[in-house]
N, C-alpha and C positions, 0 to 999 in steps of 0.2 A: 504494500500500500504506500504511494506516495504523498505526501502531504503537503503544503504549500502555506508560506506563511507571508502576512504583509501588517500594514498599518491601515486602520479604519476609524476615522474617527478619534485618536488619540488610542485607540485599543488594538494589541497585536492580537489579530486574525487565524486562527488556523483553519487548513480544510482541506479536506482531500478532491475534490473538484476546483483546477485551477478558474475553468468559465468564471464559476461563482464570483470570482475578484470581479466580474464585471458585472454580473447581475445582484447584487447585492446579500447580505447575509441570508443564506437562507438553511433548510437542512442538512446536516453534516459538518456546518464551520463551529466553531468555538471563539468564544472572547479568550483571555488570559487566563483567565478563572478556572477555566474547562480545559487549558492549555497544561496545566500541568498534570492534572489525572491523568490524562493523554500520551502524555511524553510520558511518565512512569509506567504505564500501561505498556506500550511498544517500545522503548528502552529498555526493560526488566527482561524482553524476549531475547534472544540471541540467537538471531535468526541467518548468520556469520555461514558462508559458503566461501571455499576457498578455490581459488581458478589457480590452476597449475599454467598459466601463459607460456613459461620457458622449461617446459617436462622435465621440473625439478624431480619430481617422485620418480622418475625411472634412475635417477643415481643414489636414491634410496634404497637400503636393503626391507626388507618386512620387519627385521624389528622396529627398525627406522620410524617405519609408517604406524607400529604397533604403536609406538612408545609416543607417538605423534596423536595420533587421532587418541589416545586413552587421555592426556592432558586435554586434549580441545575441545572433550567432549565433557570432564571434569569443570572446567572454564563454564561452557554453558547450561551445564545444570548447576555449578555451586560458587560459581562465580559472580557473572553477569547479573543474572537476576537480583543480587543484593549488593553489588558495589556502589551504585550511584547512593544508592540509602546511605550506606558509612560515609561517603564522601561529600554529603550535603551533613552529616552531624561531627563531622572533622573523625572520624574513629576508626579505628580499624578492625577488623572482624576477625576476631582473636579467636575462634573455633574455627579457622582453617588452618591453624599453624600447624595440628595434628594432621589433619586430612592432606596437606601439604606432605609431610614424613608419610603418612601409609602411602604416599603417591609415589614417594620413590624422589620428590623434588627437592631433596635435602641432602647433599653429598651424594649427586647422583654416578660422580667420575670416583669417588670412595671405594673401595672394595669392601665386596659382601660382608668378608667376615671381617670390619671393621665398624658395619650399619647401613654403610653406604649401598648404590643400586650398583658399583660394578661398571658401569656402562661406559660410550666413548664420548666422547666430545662431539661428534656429531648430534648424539642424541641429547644429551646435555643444552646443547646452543637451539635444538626444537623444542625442547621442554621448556626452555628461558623465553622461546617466541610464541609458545602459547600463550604463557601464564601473559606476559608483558601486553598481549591482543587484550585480555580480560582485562588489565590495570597494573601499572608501572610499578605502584607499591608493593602489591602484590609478589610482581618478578624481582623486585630488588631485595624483598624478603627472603626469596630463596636464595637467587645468587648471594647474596652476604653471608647464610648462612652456609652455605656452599663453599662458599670460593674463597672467603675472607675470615671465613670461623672453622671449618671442617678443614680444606686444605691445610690449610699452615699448621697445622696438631698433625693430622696423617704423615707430612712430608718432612716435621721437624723435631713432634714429639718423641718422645718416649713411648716405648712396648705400653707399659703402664696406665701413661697419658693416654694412650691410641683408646685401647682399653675400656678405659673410666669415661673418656668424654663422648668421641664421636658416637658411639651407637645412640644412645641420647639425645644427642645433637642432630643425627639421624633419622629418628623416630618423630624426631617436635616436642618429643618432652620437654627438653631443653631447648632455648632461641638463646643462641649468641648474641655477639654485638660485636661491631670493628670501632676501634679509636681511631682517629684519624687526626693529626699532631701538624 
């Protein structure tokens, strides 16, 4: 559904029949009022189709596309539908940081028996462009905890450290944090 919006009268106009801008308010437009049920009504949908233009997915292997389409499809059911909410009340939606970890989005380049998914970097950098499609916050949540809180413990820590922290870190039990000096 395409919708079309203008100024009437000192009131922005919505409607999905553009005519109407010429024949006047009639069935189907909205004042401002009506303007935002509307927009949260079709914004909460994620209605997101993706056109492969340059047959990226043929240099994909299947897990590739696995590991692809299980975040994208994550995104539009537990994503989309309620991010505009948190980000019209400034907040962040602290029950995905779990669902985040059983997704595999938290030390996804980690090894298994560290907590991490194992995986490459290829799948890694489609799992950061899913989430990032859903909302910026969102993917910067993982990558940091990923890239800036998991790595540097895997690559620097201790047996011990590896151990104690990452699985946790992992999981979403645990949410790091990076300082940045």
């Amino acid at each position: 559904m395409v919708f079309y919006t203008w100024k009437r009268k000192g009131f922005d106009v919505i409607c999905c029949n553009k005519s109407e801008q010429t024949k006047g308010l009639k069935k189907g437009c909205l004042t401002f009022a009506g303007r935002y049920h509307l927009k949260k009504r079709f914004m909460s949908q994620d209605l997101f189709q993706s056109p492969d233009y340059y047959a990226l997915d043929e240099l994909l292997t299947e897990e590739h596309k696995m590991v692809r389409d299980s975040v994208r499809n994550y995104v539009k059911k537990e994503i989309s539908p309620i991010i505009e909410d948190y980000a019209q009340r400034s907040e962040f939606p602290q029950q995905i940081v779990k669902q985040l970890g059983e997704m595999g989005c938290f030390g996804p380049t980690v090894p298994v028996e560290y907590g991490g998914g194992g995986l490459d970097y290829i799948s890694y950098g489609l799992m950061m462009q899913e989430l990032e499609r859903g909302d910026s916050g969102v993917r910067s949540t993982a990558s940091v905890q990923g890239s800036l809180v998991m790595f540097p413990i895997y690559a620097y820590g201790s047996e011990e450290q590896k151990r104690k922290y990452l699985p946790k870190l992992g999981s979403g039990e645990w949410l790091g944090c990076f300082g940045l000096t």
